[in-house]
C-alpha positions in Angstrom: 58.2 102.7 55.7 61.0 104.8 53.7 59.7 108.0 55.2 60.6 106.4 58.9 63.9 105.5 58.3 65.4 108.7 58.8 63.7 109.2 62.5 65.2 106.0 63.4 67.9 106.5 62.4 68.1 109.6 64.6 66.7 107.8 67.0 69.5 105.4 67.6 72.2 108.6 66.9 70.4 109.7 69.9 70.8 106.8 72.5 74.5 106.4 70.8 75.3 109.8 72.2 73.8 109.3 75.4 75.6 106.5 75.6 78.7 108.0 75.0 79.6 110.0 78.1 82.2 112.4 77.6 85.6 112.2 79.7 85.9 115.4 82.4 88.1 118.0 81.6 92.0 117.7 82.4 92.4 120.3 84.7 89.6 118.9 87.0 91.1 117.3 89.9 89.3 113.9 91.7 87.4 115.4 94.4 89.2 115.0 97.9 88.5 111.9 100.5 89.0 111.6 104.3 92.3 110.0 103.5 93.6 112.7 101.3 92.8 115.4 104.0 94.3 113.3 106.9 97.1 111.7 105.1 99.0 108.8 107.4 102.5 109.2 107.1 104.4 105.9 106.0 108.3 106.3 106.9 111.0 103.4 106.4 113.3 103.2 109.7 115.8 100.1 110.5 115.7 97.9 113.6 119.0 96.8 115.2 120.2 94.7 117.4 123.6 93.8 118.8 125.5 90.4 119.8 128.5 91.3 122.2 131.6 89.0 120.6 133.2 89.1 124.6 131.0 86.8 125.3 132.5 84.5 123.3 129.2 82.5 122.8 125.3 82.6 122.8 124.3 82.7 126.7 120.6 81.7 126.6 119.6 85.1 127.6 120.8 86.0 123.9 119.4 83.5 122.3 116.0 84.4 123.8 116.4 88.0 122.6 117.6 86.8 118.9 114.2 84.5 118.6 112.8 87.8 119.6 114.3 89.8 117.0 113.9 87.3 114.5 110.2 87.1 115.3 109.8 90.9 114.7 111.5 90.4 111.3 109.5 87.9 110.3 105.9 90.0 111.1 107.4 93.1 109.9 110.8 93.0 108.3 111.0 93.9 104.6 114.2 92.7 102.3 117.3 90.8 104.0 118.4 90.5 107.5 121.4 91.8 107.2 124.4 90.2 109.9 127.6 92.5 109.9 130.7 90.7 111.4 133.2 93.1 112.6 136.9 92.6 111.1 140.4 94.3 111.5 139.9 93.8 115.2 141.9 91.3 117.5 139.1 89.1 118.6 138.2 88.4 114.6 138.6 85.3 114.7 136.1 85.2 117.4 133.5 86.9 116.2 133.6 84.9 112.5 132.7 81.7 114.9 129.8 84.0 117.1 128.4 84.9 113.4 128.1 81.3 112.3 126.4 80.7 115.5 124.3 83.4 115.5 123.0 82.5 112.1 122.1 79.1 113.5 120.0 80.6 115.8 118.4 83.0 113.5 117.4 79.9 111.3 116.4 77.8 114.3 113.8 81.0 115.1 112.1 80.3 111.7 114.3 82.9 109.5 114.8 81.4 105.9 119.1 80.9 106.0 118.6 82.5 102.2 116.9 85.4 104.6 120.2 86.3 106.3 122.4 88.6 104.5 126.0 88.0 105.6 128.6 91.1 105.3 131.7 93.1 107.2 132.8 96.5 108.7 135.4 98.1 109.9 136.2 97.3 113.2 140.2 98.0 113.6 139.2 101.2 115.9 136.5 100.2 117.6 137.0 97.9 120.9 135.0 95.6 121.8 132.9 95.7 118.4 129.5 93.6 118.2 127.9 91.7 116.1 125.1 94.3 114.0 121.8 92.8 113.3 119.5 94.9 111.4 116.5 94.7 108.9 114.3 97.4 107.7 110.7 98.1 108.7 108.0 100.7 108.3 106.2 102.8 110.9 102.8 104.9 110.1 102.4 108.2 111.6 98.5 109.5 113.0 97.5 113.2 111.8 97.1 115.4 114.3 93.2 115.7 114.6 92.1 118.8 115.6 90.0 119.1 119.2 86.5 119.4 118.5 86.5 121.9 121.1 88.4 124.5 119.0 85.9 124.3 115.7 82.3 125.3 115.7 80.0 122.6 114.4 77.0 124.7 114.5 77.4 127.2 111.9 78.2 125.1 108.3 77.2 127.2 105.8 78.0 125.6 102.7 77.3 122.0 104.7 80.9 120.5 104.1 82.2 118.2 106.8 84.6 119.9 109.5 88.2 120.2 110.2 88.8 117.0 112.1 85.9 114.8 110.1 86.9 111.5 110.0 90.8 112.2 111.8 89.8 109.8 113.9 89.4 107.0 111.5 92.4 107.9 110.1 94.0 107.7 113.4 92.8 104.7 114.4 94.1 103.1 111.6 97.2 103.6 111.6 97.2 102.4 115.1 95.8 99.0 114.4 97.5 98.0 111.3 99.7 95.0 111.1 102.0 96.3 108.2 102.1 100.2 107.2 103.8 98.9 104.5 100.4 97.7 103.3 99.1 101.4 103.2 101.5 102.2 100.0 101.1 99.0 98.1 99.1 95.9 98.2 100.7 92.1 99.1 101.4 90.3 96.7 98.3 87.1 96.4 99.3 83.6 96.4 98.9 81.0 93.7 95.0 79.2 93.8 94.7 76.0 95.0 94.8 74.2 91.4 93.7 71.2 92.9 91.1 71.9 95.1 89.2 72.8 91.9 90.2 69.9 90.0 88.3 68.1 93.0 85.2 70.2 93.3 85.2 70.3 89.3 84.8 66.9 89.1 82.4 66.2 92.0 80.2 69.1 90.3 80.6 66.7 86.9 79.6 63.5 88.6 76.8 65.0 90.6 78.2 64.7 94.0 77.9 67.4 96.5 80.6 70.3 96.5 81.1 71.0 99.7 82.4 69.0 103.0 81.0 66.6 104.6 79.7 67.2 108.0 79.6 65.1 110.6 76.7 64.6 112.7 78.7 66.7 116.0 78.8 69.1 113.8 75.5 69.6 113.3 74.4 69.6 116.6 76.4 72.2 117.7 75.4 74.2 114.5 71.9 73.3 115.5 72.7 74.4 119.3 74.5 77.5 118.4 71.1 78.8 116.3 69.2 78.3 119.6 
């Protein structure tokens, strides 16, 4: 028995070093993805929008075009909506009245009155000044793919993927997504439903079934949707 201790014991040093699998050398760099070699460009850029203060109040043509605006701030906006009331200039007065209004109709839209970031500018030499709307958004840029047409895809030698493998993709995407902002960070997630599982917790306790109750349309069109 004594004279096997030492081969287990080597043994076990043996699977401990397989086990134990070393870390890659600094200088080696993560080997590249689609992504990396057609890179969508993120960029920030503002949008705008302008109430004339001649008008002296919100025709409903405007107040179409503000529920507009506001609904593009609430899909893609990102920070405050910022309202800039012009000052210095005769019709001041005026246009502190068209602000409050146009607030109103911002919160009317569905934008949070918090939301709405009131400030001023300089208006003294500018006639006629409006009312500046404005929150800040993000736009993705495609890569340029390269035509198949100018690559040869019959001679690979060391059978790596082409120039333009999986542009496309890449291209697509940033086409179809909601938010770009959503390609340089993820949302936020919101808070679980503590009380749902309170509910389901205790059913699961008792014995009771989890899930919802069907009813017995229900099952017939789950039955009729099988056929």
């Amino acid at each position: 028995m004594k004279a096997r201790l030492p081969i287990l014991a080597f043994g076990l040093s043996a699977l401990g070093a397989c086990a134990s699998v070393p870390a890659p050398p600094a200088h080696m760099a993560p080997t590249p993805t689609t992504a990396d070699y057609h890179r969508i460009e993120v960029t920030q850029t503002a949008e705008r929008f302008e109430v004339p203060v001649t008008a002296g109040a919100l025709s409903p043509g405007a107040r179409q075009q503000l529920r507009t605006f506001a609904s593009g701030y609430l899909r893609y906006g990102h920070g405050a909506l910022v309202l800039s009331t012009p000052s210095g200039a005769p019709d001041s007065d005026a246009a502190s009245l068209l602000a409050n209004e146009t607030r109103n109709a911002l919160v009317e839209a569905g934008v949070s009155y918090a939301a709405v970031a009131g400030s001023t500018y300089d208006a003294s030499s500018t006639p006629n000044a409006p009312i500046i709307l404005s929150f800040s958004r993000y736009e993705a840029q495609a890569p340029e793919c390269t035509p198949l047409w100018e690559q040869d895809l019959a001679h690979q030698s060391n059978n790596q993927p082409w120039e333009s493998f999986g542009c496309a993709t890449q291209a697509n995407l940033a086409a179809m997504i909601e938010d770009p902002a959503d390609l340089l960070h993820p949302r936020a997630e919101d808070p679980r439903d503590s009380g749902r599982r309170t509910t389901v917790m205790d059913a699961y306790r008792a014995g009771e079934p989890t899930h919802s109750e069907r009813t017995n349309d229900e099952r017939i069109q789950i039955s009729n949707a099988v056929q």
